[in-house]
DSSP file (Angstrom, degrees, kcal/mol; ACC not computed):
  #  RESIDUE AA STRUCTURE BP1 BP2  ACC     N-H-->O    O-->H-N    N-H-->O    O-->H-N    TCO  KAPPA ALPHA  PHI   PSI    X-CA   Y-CA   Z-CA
    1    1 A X              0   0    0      0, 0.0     2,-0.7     0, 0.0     0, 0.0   0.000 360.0 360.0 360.0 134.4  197.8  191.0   78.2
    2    2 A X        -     0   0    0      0, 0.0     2,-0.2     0, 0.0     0, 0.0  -0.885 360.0-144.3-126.2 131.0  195.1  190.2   76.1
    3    3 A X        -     0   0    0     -2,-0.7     2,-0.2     1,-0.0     0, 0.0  -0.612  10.5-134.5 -87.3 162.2  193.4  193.0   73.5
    4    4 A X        -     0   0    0     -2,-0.2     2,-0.2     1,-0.0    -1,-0.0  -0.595  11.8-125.4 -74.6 148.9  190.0  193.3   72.6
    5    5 A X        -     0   0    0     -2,-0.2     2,-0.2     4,-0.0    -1,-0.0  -0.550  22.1-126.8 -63.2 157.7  188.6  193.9   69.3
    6    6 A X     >  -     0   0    0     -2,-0.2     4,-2.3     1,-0.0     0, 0.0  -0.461  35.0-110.6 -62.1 173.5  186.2  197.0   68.7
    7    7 A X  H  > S+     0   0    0     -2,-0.2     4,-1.9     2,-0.2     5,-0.3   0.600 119.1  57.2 -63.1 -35.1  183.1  195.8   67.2
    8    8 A X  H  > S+     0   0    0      2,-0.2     4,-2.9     3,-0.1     5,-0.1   0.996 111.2  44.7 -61.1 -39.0  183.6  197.2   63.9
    9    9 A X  H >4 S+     0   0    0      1,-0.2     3,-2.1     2,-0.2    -2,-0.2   0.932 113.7  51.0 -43.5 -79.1  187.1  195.1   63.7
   10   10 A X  H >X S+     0   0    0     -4,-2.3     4,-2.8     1,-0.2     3,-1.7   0.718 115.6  45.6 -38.8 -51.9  185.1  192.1   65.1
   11   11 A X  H 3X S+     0   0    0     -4,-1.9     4,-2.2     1,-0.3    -1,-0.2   0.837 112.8  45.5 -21.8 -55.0  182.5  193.0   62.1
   12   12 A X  H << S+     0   0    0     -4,-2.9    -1,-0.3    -3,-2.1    -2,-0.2   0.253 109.0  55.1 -98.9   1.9  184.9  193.4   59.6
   13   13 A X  H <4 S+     0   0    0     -3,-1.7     4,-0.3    -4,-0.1    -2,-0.2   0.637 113.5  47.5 -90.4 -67.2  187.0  189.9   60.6
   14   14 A X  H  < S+     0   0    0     -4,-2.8     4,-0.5     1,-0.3     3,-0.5   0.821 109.4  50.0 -57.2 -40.3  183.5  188.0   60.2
   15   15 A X  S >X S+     0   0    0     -4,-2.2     4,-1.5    -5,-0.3     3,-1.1   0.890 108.2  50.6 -78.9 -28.4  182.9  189.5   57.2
   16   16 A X  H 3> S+     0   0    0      1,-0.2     4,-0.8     2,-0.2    -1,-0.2   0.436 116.3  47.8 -58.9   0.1  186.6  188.6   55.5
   17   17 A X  H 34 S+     0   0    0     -3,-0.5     4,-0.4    -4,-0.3    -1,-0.2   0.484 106.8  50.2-129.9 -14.3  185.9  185.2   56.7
   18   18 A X  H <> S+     0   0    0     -3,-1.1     4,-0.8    -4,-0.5    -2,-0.2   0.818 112.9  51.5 -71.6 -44.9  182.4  185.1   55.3
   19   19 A X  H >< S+     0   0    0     -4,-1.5     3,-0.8     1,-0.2     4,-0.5   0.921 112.0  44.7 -74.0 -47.2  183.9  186.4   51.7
   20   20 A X  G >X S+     0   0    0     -4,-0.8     3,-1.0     1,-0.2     4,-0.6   0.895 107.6  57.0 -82.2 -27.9  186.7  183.8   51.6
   21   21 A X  G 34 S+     0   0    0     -4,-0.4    -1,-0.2     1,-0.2    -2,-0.2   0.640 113.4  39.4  24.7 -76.8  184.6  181.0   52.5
   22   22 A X  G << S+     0   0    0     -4,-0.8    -1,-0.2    -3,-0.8    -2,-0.2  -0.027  95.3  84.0-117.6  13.5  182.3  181.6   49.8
   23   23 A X  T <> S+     0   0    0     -3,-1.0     4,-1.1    -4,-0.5     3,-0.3   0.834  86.6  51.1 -67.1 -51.0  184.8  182.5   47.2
   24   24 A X  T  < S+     0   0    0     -4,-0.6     4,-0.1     1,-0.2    -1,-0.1   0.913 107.7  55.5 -85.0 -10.5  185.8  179.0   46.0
   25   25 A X  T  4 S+     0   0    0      1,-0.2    -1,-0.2     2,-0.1    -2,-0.2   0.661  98.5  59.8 -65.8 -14.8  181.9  178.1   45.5
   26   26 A X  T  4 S+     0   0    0     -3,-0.3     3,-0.5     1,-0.1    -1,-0.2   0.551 105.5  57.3 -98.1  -3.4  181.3  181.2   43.1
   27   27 A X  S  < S+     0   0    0     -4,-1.1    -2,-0.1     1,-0.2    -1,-0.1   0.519  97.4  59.0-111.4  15.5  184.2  179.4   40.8
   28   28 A X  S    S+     0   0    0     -4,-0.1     2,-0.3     3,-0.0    -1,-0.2   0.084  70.6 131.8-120.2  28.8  182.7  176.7   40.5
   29   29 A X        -     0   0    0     -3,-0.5     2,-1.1     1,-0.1     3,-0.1  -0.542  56.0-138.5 -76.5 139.7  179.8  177.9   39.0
   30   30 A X  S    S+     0   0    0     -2,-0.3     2,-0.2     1,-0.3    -1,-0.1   0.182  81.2  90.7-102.3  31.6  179.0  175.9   35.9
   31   31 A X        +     0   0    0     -2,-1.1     2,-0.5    50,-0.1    -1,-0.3  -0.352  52.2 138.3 -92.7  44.4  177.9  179.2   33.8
   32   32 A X        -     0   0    0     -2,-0.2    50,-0.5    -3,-0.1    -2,-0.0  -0.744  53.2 -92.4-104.7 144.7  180.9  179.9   32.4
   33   33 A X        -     0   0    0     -2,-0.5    48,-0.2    48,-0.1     2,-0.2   0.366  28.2-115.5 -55.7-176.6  181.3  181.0   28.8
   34   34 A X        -     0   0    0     46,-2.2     2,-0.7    -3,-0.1    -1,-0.1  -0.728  31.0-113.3-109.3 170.5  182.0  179.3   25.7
   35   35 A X        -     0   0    0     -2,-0.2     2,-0.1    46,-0.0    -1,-0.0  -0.841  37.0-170.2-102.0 121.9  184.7  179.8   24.1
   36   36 A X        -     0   0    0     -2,-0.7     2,-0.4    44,-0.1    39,-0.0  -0.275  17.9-128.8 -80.8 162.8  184.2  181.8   20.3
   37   37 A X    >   -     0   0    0     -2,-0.1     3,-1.4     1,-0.1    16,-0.1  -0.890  46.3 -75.1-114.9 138.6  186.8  182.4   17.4
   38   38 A X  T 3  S+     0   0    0     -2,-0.4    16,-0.2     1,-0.3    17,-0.1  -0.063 113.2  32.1 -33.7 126.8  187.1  185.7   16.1
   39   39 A X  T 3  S+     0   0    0     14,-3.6    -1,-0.3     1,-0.5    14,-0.2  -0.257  80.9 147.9 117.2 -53.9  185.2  187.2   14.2
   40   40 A X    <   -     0   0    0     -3,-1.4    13,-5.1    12,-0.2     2,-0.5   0.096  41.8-129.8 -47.9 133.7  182.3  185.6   15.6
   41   41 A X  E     -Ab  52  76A   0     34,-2.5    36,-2.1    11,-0.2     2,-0.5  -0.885  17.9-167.9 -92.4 109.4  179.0  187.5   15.7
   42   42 A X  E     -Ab  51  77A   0      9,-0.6     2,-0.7    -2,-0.5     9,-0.5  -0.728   2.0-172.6 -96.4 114.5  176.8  187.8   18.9
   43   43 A X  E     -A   50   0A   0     34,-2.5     2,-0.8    -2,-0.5     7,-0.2  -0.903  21.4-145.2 -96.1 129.4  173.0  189.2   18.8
   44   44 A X     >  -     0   0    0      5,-2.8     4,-1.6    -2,-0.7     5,-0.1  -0.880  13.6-149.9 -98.2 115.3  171.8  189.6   21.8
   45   45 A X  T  4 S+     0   0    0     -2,-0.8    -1,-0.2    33,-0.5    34,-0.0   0.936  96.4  50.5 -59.4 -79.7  167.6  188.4   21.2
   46   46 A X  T  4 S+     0   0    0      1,-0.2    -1,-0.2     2,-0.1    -2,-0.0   0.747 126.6  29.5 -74.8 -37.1  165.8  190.7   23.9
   47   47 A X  T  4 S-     0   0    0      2,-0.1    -1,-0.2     1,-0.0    -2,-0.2   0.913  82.2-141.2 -69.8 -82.4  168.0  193.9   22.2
   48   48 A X     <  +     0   0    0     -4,-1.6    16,-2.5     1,-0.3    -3,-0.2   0.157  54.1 149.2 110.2  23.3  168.4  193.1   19.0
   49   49 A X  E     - C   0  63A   0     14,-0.2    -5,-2.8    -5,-0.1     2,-0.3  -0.435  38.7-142.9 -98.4 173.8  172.0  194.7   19.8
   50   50 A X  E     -AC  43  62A   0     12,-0.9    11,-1.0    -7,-0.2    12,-0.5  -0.828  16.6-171.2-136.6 164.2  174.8  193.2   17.8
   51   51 A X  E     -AC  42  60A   0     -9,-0.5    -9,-0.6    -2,-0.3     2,-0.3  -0.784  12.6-154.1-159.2 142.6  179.1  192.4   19.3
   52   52 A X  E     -A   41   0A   0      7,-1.4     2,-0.4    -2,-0.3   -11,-0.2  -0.985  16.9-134.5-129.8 125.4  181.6  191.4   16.9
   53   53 A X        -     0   0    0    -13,-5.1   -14,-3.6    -2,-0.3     5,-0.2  -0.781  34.0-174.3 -82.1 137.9  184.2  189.3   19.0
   54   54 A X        -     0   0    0      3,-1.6   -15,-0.1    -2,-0.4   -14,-0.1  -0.324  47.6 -95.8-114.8-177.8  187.9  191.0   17.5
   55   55 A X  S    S+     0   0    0     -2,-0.1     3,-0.1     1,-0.1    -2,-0.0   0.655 131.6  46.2 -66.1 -27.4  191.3  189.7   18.4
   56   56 A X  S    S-     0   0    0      1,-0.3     2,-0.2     2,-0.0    -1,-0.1   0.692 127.9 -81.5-104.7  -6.4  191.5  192.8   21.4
   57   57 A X  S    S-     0   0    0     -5,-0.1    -3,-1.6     2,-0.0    -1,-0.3  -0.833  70.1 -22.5 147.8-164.6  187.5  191.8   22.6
   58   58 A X        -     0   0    0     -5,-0.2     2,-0.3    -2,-0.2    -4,-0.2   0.105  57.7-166.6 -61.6-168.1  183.9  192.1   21.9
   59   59 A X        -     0   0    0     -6,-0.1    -7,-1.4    -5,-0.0     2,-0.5  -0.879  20.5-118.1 176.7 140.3  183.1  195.2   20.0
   60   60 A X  E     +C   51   0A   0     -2,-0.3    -9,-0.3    -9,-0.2     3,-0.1  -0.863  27.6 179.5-115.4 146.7  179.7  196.7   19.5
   61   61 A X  E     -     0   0A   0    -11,-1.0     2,-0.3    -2,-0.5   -10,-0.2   0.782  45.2 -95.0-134.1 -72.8  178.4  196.9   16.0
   62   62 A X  E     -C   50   0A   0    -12,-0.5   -12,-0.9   -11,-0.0     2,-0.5  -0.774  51.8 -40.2 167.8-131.1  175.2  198.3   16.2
   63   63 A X  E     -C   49   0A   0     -2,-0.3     2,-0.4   -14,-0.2   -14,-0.2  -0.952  48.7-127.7-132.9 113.4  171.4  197.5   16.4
   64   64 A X        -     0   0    0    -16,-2.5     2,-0.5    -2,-0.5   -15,-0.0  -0.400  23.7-142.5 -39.7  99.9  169.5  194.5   14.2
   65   65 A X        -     0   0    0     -2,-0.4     2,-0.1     0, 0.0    -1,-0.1  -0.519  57.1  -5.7 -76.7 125.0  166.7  195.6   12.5
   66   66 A X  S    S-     0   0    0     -2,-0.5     3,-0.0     2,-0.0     2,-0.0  -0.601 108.4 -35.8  95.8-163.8  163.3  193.5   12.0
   67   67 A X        -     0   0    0     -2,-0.1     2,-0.3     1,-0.1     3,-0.0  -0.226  66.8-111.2 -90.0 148.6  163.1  189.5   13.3
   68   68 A X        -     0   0    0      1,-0.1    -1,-0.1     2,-0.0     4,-0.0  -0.780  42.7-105.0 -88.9 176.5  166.4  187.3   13.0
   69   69 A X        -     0   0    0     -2,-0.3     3,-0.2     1,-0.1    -1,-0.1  -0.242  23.8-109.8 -95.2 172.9  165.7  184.9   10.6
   70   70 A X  S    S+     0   0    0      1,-0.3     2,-0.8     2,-0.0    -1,-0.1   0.948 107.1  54.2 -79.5 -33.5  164.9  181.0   11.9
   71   71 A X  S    S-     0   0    0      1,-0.0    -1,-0.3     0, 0.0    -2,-0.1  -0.904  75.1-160.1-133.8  97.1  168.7  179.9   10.2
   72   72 A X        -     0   0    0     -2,-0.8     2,-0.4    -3,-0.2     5,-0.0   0.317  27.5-114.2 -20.5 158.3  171.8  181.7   11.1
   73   73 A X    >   -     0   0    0      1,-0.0     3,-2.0     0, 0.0    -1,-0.1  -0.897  45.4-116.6-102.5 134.4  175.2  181.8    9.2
   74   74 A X  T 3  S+     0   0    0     -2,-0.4   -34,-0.1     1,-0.3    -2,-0.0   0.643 114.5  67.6 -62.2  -8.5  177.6  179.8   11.9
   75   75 A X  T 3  S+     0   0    0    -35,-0.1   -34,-2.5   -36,-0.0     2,-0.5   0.424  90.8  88.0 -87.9   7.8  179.7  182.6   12.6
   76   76 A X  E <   -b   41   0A   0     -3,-2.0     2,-0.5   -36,-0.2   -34,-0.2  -0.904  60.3-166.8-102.4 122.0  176.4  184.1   14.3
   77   77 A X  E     -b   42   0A   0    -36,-2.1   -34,-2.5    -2,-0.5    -3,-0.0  -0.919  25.9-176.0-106.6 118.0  175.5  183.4   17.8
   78   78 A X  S    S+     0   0    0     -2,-0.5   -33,-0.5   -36,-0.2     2,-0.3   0.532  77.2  25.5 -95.5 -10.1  172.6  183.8   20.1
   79   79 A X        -     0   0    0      1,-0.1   -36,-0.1   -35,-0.1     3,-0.1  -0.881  52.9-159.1-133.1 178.4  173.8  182.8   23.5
   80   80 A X  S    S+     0   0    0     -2,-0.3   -46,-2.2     1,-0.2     2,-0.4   0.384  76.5  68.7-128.7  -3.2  177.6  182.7   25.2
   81   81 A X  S    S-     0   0    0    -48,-0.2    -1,-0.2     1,-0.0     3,-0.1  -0.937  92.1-102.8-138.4 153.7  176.8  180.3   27.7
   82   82 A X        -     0   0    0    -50,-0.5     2,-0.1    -2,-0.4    -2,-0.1  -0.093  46.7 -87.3 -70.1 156.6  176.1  176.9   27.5
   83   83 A X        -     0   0    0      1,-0.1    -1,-0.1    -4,-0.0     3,-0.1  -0.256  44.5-109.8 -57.0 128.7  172.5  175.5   27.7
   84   84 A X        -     0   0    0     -3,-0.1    -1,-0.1     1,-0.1     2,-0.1  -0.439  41.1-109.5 -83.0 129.5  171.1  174.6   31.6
   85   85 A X              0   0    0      1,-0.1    -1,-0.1     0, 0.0     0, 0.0  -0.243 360.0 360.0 -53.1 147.2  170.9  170.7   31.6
   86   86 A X              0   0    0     -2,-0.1    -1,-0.1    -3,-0.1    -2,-0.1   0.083 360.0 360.0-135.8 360.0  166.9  170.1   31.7
């Protein structure tokens, strides 16, 4: 005896099969973050908002006022992911 699917089942089979598929190409996507030391201070440019990374995670500090300046202190950061290859 052989069953049928409904069409939503069939739906919903194609799409689980779509999703694992295309799972192990989204983990190999080469944007992954760098890794920071505590303590480290993130500005985000287009905000000005400012992250302090702690030992339990980022942690939001508050809003930069005015430009940042052309030369950083090294515990300050402007990106978290590494620079696209040109």
């Amino acid at each position: 005896m052989r069953r049928s699917l409904s069409p939503l089942a069939s739906f919903a089979a194609v799409a689980a099969a779509l999703l694992v598929s295309s799972a192990p190409a989204a983990a190999a996507s080469p944007a992954t973050p760098l890794a920071v030391a505590d303590y480290t201070v993130f500005i985000d440019p287009p905000t000005q908002f400012v992250f302090v990374k702690l030992p339990q995670g980022w942690k939001f500090a508050g809003k930069a006022d005015g430009t940042l300046p052309a030369a950083l202190p090294a515990n300050v950061v402007t990106r978290l992911l590494p620079a696209d290859a040109e």
